[in-house]
C-alpha positions in Angstrom: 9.4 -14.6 -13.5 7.9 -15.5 -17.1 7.5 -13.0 -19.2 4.3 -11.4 -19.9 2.9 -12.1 -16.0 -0.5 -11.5 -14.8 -0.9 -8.5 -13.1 -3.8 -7.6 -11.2 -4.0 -4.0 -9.9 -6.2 -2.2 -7.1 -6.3 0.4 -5.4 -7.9 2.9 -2.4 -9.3 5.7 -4.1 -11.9 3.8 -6.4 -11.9 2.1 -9.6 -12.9 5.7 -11.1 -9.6 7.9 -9.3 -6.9 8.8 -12.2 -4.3 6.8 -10.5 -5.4 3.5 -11.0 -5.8 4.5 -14.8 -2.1 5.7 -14.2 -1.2 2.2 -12.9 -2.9 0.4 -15.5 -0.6 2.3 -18.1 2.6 1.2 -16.1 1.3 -2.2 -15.8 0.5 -2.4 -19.9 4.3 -1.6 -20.2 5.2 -4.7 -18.5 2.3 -7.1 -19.9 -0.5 -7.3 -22.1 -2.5 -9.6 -19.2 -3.5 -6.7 -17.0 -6.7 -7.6 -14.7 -8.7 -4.2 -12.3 -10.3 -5.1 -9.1 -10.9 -2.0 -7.5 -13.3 -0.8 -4.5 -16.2 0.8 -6.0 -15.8 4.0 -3.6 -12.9 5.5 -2.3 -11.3 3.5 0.7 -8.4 6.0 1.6 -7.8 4.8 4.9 -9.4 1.9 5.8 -6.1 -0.2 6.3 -6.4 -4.3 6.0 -9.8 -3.7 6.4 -12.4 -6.9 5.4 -16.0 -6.5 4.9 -17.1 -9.6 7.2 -20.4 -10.6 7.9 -21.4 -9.0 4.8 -22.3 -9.2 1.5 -20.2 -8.2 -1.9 -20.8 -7.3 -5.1 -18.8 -8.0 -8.0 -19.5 -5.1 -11.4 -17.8 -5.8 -14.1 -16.9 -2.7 -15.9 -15.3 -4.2 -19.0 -13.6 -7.0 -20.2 -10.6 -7.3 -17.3 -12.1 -4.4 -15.1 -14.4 -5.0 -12.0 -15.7 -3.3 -9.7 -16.3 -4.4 -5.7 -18.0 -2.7 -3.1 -15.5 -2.9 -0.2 -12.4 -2.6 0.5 -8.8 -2.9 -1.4 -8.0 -6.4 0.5 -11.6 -7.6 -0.4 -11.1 -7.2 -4.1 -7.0 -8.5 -4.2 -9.0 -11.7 -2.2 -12.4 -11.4 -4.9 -9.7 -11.5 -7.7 -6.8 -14.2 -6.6 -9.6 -16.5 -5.3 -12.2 -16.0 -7.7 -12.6 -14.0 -10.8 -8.5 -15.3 -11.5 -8.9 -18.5 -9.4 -7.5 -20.7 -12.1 -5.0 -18.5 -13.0 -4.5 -16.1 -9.8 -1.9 -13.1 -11.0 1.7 -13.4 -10.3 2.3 -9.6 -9.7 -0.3 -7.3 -7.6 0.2 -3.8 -7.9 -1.3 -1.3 -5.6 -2.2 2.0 -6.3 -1.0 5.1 -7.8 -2.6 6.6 -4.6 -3.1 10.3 -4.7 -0.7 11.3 -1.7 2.1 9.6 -0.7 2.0 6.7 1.7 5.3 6.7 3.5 6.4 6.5 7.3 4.0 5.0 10.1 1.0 5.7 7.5 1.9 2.5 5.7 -0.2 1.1 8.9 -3.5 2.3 7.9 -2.7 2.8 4.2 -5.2 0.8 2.1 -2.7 1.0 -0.5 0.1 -0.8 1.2 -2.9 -3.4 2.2 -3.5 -4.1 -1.1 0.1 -5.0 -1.6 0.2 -6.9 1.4 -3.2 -8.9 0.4 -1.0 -8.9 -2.8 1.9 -11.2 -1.0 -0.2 -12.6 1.0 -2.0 -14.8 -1.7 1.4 -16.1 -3.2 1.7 -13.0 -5.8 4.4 -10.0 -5.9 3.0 -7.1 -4.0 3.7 -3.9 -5.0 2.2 -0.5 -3.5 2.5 3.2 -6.0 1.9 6.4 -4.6 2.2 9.8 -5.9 3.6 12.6 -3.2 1.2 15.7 -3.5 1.1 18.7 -1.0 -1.9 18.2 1.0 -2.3 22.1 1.7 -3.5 22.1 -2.3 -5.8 19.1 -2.4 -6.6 20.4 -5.4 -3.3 19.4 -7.4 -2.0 16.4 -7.9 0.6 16.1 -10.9 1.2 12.4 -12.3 4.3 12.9 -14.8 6.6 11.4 -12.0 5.1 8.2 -11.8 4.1 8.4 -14.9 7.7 8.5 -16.6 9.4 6.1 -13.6 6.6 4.0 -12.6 7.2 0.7 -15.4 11.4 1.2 -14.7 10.7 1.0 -11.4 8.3 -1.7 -11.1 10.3 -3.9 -13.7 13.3 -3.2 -11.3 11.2 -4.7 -8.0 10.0 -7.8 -10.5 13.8 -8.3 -12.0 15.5 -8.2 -7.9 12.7 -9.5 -5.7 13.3 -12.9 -4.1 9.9 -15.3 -2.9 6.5 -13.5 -1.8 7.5 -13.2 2.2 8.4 -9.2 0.8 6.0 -6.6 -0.3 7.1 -3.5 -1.7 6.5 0.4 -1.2 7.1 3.0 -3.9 6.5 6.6 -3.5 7.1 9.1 -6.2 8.4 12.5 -5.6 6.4 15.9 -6.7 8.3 17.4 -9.0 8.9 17.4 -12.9 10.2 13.9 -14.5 13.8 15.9 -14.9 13.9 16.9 -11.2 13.8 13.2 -9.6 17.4 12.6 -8.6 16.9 8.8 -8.5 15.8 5.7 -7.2 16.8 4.9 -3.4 15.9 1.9 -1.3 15.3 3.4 1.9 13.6 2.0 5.5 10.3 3.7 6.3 9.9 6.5 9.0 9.5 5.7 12.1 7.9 8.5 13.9 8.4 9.0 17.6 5.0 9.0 18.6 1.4 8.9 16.4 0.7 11.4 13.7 -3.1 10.8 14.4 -4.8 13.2 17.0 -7.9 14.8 17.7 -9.4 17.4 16.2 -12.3 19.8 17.0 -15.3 20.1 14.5 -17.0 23.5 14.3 -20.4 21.7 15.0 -20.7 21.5 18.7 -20.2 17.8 20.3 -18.2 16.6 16.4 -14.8 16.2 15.7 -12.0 14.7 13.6 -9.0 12.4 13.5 -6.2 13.9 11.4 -2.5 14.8 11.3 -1.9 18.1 12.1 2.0 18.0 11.9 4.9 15.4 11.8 6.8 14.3 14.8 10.1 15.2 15.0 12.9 14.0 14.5 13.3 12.6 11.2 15.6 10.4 10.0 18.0 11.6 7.1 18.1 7.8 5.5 14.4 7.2 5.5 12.0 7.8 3.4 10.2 10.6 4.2 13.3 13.0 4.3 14.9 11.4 0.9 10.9 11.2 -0.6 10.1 15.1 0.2 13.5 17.0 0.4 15.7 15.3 -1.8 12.9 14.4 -5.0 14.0 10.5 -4.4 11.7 7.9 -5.5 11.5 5.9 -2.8 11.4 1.7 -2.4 11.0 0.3 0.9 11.2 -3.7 0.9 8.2 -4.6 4.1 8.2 -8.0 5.4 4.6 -10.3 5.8 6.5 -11.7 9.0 5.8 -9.2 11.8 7.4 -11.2 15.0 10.0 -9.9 16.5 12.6 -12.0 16.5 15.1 -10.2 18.8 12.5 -9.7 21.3 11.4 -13.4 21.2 14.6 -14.5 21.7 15.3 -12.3 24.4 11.8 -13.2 26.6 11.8 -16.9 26.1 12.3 -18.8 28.9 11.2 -15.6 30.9 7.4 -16.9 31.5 6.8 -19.4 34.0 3.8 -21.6 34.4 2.1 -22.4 37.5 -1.0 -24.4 36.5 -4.2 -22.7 38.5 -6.5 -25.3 40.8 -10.2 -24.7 39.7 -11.4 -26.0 42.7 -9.0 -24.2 45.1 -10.8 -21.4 47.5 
């Protein structure tokens, strides 16, 4: 890659949230050609989500910073195909999310969607998220990615091969001197859904949320080395999603009988 790239960065937790102002310091490390197309609210959450059938608004914030009122995949499309559509950013980092995105969660994660959008338009996709202890949703320390963020980022930029990858980086919570290093780990597969029901205390109301992790977990991935073992974590996700060990196996299983539309 050329140095000084374009780099345009979103994220799910607004174009206001500190992370993104976090991100934007990493990316300045890297280049001086930093572009921020972020959702004007927070969109923890909403996956790949697209706002279809209606209408967007672009706010531009500054020179190189808009605003978009939708989703993290709305602005990464807004940005490549518009705002930098002579020029569309060869890097697209995601994040730093407040919480980390790791296991199953990079399903819904609008962070790892912006990434993916990322990849999907031809750039570098690369999601950030700080780990944080969700019982204290009150504290949230940055000095992990912070002081690894650019080291790691450059790492991803200096080892990545072609745009068919997209990338997932958590950071650990703890000081800068407690990280015990950078692993490339698979994410968690968990044996069944973290997501359940949840009762509301107003009658006929309730909640989706994750009220524990499934067990077992898997020493090697990322959530053990992520929480237990202070690891910054990269997992390497691929756009292609077929499986190619089942499709090999079934083909040839399905047979055809054409149907008679004017049999009885």
């Amino acid at each position: 890659m050329k140095p000084n790239p374009r780099i345009l960065i979103t994220n799910d937790d607004g174009v206001d949230a500190p992370g993104i102002k976090v991100l934007e310091q990493i990316a300045r490390e890297i280049s001086d050609d930093v572009w921020v197309v972020a959702p004007q609210t927070n969109q923890s959450g909403v996956g790949h989500k697209f706002t279809l059938g209606q209408e967007l608004e672009i706010e531009q914030r500054d020179q190189h910073i808009f605003a978009v009122n939708g989703s993290p995949a709305d602005c990464i499309v807004t940005g490549m195909t518009h705002l930098l559509k002579d020029n569309p950013a060869e890097i697209v980092l995601s994040g730093v999310n407040r919480g980390q995105n790791i296991a199953d969660l990079v399903n819904c994660s609008g962070t790892a969607a912006g990434a993916r959008e990322g990849a999907l338009q031809g750039a570098l996709g690369i999601a950030l998220s700080q780990s944080m202890d969700f019982s204290n949703e009150h504290l949230i320390e940055w000095e992990c990615s912070e002081a690894y963020g650019a080291q790691v980022v450059q790492q991803i930029i200096e080892t990545a091969e072609g745009t068919e990858t997209y990338y997932n980086v958590n950071f650990p919570r703890c000081t800068a001197d407690e990280v015990s290093g950078i692993e490339v780990v698979p994410h968690q597969r968990f044996s069944t859904s973290p997501f359940e029901y949840y009762p509301s205390d107003n009658a006929g109301k309730h909640f989706v949320a994750i009220l524990e992790t499934p067990k077992p977990l898997t020493p090697e991935a990322d959530c053990v080395r992520l929480l237990d073992h202070n690891a910054i974590t990269v997992t390497p996700l691929l756009l292609q999603q077929t499986d190619m060990t089942e499709l090999k196996r079934i083909s040839g299983a399905f047979q055809f009988s054409k149907v008679n539309p004017n049999a009885g």
